[in-house]
N, CA, C and O of each residue as an XYZ file, in Angstrom:
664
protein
N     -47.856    -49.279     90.488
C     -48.544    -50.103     91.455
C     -50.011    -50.223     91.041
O     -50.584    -49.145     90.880
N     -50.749    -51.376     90.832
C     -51.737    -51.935     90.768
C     -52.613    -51.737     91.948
O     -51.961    -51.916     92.977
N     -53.928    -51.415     92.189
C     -54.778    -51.927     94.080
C     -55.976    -51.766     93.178
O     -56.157    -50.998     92.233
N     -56.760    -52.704     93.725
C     -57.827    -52.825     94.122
C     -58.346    -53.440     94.984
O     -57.647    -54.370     95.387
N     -59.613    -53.294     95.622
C     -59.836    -54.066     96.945
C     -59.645    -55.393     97.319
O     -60.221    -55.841     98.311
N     -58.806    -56.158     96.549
C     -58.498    -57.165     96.473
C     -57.682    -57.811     96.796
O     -57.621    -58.684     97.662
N     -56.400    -57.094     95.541
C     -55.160    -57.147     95.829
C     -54.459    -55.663     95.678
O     -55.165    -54.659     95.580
N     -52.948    -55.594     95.666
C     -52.327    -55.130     95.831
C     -51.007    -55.382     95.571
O     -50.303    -55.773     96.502
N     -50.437    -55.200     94.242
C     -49.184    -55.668     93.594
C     -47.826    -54.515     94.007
O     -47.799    -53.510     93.297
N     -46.849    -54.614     94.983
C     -46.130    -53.792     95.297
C     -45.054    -54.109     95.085
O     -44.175    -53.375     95.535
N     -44.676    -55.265     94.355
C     -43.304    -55.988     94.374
C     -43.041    -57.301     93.265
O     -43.524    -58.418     93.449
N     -42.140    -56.915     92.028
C     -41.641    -57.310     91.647
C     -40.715    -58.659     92.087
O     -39.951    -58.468     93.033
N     -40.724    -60.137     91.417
C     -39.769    -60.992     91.526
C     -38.201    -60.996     90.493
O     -38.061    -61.708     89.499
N     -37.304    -60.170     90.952
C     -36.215    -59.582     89.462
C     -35.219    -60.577     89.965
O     -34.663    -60.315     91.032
N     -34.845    -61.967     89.179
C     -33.440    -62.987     89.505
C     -33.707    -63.384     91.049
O     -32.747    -63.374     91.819
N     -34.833    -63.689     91.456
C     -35.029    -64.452     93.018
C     -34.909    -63.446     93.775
O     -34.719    -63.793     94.940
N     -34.946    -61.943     93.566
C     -35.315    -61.034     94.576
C     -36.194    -60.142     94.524
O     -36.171    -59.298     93.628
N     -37.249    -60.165     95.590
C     -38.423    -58.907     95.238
C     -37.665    -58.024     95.440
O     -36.605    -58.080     96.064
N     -38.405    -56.651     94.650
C     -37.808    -55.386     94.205
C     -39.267    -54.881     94.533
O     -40.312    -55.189     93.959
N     -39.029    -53.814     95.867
C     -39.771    -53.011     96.189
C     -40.657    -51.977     95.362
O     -39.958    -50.971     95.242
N     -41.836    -51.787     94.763
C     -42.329    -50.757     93.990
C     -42.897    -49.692     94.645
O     -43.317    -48.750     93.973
N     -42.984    -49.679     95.898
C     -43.721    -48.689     96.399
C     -43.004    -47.427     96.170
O     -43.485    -46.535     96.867
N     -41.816    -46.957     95.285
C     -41.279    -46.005     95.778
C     -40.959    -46.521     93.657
O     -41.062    -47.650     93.177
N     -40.646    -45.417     93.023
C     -40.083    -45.708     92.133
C     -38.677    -45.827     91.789
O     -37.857    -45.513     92.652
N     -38.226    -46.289     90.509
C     -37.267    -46.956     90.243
C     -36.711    -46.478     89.196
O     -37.508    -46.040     88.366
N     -35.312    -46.387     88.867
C     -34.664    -45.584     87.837
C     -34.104    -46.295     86.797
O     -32.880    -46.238     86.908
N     -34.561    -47.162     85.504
C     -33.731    -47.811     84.597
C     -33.250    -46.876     83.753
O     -33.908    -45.871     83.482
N     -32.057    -47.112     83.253
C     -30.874    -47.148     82.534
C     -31.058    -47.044     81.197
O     -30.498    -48.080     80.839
N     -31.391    -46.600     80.343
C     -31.440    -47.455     78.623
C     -30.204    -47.109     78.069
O     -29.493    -46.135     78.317
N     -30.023    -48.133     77.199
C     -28.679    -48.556     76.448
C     -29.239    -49.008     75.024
O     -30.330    -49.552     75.193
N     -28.957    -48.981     73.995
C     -29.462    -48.743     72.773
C     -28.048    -49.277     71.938
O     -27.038    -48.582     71.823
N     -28.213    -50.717     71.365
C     -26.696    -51.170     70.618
C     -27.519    -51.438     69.165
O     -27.537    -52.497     68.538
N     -28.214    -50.140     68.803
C     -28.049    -49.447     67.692
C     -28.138    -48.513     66.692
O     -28.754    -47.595     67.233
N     -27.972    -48.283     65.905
C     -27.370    -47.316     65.103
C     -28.294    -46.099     65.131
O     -27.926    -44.929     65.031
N     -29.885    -46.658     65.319
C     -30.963    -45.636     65.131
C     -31.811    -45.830     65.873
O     -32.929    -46.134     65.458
N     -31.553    -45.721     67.115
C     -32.747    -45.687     68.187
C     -32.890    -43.953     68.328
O     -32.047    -43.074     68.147
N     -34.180    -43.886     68.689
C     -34.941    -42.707     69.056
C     -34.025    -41.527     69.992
O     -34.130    -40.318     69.786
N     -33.071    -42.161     71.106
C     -32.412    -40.742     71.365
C     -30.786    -41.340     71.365
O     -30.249    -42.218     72.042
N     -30.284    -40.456     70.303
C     -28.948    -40.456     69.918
C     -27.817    -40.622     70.779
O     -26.770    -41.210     70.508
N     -28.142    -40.025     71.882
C     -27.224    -40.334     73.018
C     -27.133    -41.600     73.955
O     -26.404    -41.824     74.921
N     -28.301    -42.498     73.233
C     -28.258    -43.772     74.019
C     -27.599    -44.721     72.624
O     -27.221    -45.874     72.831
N     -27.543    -44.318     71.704
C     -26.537    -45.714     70.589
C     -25.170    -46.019     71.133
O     -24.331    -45.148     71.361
N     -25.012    -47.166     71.307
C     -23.736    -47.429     71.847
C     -23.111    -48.598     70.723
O     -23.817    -49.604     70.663
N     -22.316    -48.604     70.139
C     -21.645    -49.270     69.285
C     -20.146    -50.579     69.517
O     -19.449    -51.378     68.890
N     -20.315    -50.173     70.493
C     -18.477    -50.490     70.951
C     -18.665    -51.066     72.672
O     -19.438    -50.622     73.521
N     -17.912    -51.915     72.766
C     -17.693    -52.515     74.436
C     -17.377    -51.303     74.779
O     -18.522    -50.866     74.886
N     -16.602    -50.287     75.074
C     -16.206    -49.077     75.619
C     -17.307    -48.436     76.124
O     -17.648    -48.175     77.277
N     -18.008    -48.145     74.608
C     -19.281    -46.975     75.178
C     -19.944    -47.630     75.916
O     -20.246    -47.111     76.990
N     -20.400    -48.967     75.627
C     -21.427    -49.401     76.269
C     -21.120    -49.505     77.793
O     -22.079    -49.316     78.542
N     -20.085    -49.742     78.268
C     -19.927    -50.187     79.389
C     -19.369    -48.830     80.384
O     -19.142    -48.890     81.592
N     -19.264    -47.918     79.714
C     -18.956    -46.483     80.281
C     -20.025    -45.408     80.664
O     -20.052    -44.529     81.525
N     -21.032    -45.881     79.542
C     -22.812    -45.352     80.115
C     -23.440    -46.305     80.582
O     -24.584    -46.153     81.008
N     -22.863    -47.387     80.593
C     -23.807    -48.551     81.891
C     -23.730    -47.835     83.132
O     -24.662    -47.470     83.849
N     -22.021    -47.623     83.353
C     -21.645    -47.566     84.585
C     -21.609    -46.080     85.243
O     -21.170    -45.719     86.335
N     -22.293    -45.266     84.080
C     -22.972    -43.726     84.402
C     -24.212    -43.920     84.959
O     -24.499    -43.525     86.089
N     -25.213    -44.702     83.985
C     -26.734    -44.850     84.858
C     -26.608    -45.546     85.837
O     -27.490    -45.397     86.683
N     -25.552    -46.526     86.130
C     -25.983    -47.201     87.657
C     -25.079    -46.362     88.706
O     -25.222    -46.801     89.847
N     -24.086    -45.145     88.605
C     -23.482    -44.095     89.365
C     -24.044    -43.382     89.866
O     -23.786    -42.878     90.959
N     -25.461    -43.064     88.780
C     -26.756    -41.722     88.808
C     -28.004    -42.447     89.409
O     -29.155    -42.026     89.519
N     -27.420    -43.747     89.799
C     -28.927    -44.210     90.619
C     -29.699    -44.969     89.718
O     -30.907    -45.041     89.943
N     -29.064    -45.747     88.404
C     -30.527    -46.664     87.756
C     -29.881    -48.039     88.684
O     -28.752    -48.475     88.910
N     -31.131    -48.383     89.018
C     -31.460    -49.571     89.291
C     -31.487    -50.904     88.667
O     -31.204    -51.922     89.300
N     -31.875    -50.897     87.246
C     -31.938    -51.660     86.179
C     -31.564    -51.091     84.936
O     -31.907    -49.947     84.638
N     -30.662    -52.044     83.943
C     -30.488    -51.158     82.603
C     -31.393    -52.173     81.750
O     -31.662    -53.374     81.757
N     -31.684    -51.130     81.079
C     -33.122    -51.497     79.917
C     -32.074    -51.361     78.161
O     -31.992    -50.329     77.495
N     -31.363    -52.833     77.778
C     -30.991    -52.811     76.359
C     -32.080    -53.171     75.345
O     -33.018    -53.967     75.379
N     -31.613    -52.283     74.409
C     -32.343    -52.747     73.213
C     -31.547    -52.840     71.883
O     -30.421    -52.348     71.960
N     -31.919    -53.410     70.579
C     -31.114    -54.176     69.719
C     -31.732    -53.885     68.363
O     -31.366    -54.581     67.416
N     -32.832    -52.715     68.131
C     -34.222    -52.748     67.437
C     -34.670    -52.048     67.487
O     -35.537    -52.148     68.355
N     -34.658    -50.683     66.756
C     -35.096    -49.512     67.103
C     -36.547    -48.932     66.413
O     -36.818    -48.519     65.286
N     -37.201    -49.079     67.442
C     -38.805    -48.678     67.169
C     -39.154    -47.400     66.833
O     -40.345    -47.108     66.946
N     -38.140    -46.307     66.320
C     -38.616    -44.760     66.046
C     -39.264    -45.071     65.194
O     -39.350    -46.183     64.673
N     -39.972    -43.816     64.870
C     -40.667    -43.589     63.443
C     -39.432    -43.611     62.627
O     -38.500    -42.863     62.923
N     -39.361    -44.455     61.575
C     -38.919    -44.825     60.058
C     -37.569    -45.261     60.621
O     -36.498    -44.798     60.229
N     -37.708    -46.219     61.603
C     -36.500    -46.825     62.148
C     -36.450    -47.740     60.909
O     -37.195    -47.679     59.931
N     -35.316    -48.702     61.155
C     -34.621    -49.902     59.845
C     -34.778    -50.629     60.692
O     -34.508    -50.499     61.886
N     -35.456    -51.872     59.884
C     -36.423    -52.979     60.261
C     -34.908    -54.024     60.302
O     -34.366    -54.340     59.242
N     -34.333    -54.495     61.707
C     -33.479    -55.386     61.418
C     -33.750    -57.070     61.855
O     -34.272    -57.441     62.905
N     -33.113    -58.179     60.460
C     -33.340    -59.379     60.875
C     -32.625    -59.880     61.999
O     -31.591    -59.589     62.600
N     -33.785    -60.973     62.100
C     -33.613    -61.805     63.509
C     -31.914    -61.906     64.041
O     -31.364    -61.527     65.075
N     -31.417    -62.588     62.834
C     -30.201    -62.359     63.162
C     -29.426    -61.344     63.447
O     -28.709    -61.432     64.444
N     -29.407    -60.454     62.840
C     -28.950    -58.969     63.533
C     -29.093    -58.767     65.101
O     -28.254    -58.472     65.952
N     -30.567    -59.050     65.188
C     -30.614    -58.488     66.600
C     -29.831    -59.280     67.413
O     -29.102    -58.678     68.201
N     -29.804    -60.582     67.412
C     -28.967    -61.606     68.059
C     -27.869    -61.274     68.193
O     -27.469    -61.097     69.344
N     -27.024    -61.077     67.142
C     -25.842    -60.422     67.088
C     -25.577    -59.048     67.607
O     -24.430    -58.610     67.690
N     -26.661    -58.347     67.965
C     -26.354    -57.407     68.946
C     -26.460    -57.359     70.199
O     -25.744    -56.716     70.967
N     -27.506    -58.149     70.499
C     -27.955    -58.357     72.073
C     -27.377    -59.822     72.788
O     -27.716    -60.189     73.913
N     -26.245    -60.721     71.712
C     -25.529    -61.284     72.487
C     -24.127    -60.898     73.421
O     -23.907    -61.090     74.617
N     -23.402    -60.361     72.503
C     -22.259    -60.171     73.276
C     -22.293    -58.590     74.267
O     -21.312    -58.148     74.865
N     -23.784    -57.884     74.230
C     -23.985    -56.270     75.010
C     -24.302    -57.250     76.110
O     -23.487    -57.234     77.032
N     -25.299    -58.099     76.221
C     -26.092    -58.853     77.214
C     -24.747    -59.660     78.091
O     -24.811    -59.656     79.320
N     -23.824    -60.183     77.560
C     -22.988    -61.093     77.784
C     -22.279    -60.110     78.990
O     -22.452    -60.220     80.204
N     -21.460    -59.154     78.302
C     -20.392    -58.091     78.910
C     -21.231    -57.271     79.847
O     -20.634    -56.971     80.881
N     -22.759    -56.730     79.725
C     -23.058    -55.795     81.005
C     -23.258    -57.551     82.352
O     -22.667    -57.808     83.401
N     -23.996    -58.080     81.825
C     -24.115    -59.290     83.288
C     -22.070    -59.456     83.560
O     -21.583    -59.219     84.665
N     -21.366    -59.797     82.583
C     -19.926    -59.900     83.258
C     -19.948    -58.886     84.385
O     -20.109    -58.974     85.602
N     -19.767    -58.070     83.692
C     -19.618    -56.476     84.141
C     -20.254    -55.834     85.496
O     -19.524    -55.248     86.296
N     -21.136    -55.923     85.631
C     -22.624    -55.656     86.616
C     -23.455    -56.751     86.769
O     -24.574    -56.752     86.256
N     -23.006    -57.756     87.466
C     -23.436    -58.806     88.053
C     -24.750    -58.943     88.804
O     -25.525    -59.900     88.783
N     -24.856    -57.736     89.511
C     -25.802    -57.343     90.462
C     -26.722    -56.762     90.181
O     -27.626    -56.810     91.015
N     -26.998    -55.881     88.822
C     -27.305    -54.888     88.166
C     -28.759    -55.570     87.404
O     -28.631    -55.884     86.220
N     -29.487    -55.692     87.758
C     -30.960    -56.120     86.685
C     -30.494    -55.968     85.648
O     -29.816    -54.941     85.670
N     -30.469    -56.706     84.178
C     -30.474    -56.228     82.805
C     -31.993    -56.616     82.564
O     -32.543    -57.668     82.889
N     -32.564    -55.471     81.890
C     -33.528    -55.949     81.118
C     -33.404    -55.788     79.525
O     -32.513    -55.100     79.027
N     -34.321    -56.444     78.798
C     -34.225    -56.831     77.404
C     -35.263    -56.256     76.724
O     -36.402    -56.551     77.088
N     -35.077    -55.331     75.615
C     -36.308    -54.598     75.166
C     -36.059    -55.424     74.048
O     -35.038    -55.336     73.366
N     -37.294    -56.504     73.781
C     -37.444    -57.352     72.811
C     -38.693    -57.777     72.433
O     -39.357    -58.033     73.438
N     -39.169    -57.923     71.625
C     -40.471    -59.317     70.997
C     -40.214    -60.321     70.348
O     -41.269    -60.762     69.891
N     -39.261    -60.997     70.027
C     -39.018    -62.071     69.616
C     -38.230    -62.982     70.679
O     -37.261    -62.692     71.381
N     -38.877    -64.041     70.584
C     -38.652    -64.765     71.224
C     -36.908    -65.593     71.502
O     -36.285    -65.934     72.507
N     -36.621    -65.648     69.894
C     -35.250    -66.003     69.440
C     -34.214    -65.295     70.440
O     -33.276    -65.832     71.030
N     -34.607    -64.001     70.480
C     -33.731    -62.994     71.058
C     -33.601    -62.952     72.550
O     -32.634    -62.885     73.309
N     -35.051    -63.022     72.734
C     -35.359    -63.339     74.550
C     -34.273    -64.201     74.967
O     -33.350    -63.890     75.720
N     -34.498    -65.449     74.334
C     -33.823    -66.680     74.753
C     -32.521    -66.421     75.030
O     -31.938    -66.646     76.090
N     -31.914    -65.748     73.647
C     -30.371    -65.874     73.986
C     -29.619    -64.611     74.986
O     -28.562    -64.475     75.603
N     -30.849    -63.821     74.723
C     -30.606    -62.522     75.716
C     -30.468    -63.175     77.333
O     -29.414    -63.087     77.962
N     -31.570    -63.762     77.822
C     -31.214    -64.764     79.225
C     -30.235    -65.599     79.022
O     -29.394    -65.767     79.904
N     -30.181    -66.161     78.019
C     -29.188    -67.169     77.992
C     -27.967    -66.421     78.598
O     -27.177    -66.952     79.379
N     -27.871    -64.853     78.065
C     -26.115    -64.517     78.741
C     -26.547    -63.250     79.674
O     -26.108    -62.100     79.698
N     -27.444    -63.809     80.339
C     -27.678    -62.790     81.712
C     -29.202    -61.880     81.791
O     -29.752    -61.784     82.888
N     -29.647    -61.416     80.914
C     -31.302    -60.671     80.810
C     -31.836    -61.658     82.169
O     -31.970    -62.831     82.516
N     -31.988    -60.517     82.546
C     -33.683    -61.335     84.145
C     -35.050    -60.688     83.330
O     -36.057    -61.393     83.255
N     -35.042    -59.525     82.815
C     -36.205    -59.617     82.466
C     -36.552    -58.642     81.203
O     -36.053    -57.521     81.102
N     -37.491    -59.210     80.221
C     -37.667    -58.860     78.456
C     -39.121    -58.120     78.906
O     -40.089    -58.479     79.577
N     -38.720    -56.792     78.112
C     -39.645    -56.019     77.875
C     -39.814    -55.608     76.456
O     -39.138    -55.008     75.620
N     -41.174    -56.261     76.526
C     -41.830    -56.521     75.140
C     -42.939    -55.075     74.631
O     -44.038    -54.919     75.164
N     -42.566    -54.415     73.869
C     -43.252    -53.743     73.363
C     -44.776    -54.062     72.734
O     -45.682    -53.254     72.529
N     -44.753    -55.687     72.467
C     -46.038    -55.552     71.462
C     -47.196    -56.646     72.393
O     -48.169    -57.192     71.875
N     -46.926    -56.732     73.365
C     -47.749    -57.796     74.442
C     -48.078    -58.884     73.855
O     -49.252    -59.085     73.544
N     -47.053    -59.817     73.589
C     -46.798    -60.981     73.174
C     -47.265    -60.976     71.676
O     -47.000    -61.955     70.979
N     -47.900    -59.987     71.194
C     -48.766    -60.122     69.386
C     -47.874    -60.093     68.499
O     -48.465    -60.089     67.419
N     -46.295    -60.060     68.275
C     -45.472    -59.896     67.518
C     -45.089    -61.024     66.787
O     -45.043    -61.109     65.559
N     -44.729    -62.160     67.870
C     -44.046    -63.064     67.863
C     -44.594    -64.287     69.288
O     -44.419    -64.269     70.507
N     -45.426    -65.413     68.175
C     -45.878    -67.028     69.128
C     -45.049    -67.298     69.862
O     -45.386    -67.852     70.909
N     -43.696    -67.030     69.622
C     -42.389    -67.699     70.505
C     -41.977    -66.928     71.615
O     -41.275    -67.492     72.455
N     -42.301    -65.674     71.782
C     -41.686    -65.274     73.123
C     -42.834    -65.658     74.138
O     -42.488    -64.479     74.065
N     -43.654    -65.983     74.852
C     -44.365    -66.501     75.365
C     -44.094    -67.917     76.046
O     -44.472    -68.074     77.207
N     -43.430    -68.989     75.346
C     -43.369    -69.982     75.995
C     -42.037    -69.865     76.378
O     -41.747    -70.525     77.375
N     -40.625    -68.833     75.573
C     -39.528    -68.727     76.449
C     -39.544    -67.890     77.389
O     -38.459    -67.775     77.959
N     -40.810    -66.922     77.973
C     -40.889    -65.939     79.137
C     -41.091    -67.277     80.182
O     -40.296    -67.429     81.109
N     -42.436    -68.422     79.917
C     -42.918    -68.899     80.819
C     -41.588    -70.082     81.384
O     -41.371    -70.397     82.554
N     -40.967    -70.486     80.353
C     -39.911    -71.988     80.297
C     -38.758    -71.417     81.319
O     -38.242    -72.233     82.083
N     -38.310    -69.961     81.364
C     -37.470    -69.239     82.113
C     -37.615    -68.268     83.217
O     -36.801    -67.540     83.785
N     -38.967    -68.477     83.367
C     -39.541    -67.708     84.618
C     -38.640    -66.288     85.192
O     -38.090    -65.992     86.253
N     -38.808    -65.716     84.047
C     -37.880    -64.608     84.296
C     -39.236    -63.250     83.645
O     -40.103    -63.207     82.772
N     -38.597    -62.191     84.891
C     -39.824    -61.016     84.879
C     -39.990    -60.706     83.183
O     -39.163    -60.986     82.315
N     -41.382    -60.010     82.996
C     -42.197    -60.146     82.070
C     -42.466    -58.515     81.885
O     -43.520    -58.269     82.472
N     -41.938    -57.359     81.319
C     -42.682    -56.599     81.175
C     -43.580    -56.417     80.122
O     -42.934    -56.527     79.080
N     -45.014    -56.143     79.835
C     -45.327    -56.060     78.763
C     -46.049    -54.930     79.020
O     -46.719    -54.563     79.985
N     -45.570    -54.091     77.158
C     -46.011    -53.015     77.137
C     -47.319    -52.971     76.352
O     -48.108    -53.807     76.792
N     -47.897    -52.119     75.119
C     -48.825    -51.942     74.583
C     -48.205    -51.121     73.606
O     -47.368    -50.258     73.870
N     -48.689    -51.443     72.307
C     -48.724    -50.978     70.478
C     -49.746    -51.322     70.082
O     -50.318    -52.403     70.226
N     -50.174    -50.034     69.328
C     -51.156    -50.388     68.021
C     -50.857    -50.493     66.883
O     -50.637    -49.327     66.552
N     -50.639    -51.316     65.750
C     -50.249    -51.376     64.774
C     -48.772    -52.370     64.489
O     -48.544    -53.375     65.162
N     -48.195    -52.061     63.792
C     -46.854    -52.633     63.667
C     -46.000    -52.188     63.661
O     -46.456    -51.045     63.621
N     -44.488    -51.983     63.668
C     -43.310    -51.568     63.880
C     -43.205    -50.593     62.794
O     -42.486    -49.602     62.930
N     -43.901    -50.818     61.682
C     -44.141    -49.762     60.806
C     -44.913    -48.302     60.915
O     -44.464    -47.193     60.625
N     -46.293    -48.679     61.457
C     -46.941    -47.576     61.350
C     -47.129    -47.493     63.150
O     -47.822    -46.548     63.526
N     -46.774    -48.067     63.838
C     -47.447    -47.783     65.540
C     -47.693    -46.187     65.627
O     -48.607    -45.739     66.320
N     -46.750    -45.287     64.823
C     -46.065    -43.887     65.350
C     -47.345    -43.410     65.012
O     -47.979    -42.741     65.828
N     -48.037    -43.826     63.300
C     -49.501    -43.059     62.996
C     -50.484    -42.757     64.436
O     -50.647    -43.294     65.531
N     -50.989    -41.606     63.725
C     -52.130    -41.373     65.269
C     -53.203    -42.735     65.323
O     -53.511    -43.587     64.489
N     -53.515    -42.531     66.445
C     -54.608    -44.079     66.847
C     -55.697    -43.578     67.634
O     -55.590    -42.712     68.503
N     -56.892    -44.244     67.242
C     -58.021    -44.096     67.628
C     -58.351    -44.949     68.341
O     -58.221    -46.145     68.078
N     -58.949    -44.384     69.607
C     -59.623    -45.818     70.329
C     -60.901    -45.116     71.600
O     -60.886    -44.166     72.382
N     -61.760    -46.040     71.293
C     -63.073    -46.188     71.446
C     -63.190    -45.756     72.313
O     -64.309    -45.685     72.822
């Protein structure tokens, strides 16, 4: 939650419904690949994926947070197409699946955004605050679908190095 004497941001717009923040919220992560940061979130297969969807939303997540692109230190840098090909048919089957269920999209490219909403994502959470990639920006605004943006220094390569700041 945001305040200053001004305003006061307490509520999310997620698929045409505010989502209360005053109280926090439990997302889900799902990981469709091979080398994301914690091993127990790679899901490879419609099975797994849809068997730890339906664990974090049992245990109380609210939203599941996929990703397609794994940002560890000395993760494997995969092309555009790859990711597409992963975050279409995970994106496709959890919205079948969990209709009701927020998906969000851990993405920076825009390519991916797109087709990620295209089969259900309400809302892309961008690791690099739009600096990655010109194109996710005008498909966040063209689809008016929630916006998380995070913060990185550096690139997908070195972000992990220590960072200095002023």
């Amino acid at each position: 939650m945001v305040e200053d004497s001004n305003y006061k941001f307490t509520q999310i717009n997620v698929n045409g419904k505010l989502m209360d923040l005053n109280t926090p919220k439990i997302m889900g992560i799902l990981n469709v690949t091979a080398d994301s940061f914690y091993e127990g979130s790679r899901l490879q297969d419609e099975k797994d994926l849809l068997e730890k969807a339906n664990t974090h939303i049992s245990d109380g997540a609210e939203f599941l947070d996929m990703g397609a692109f794994s940002t560890r230190p000395n993760g494997v840098t995969v092309t555009l197409e790859e990711e597409i090909a992963r975050i279409e048919w995970a994106t496709r089957l959890l919205y079948n699946q969990f209709p009701k269920t927020p998906i969000s999209v851990d993405t920076f490219r825009g390519k991916v955004a797109q087709v990620a909403i295209d089969n259900g994502a309400s809302i892309i959470n961008d690791i690099s605050a739009f600096s990655f990639d010109d194109e996710l920006l005008p498909v966040i605004a063209k689809n008016k679908v929630t916006y998380l943006l995070m913060h990185v220094e550096g690139t997908c390569e070195n972000m992990h190095e220590a960072r200095h700041y002023p």
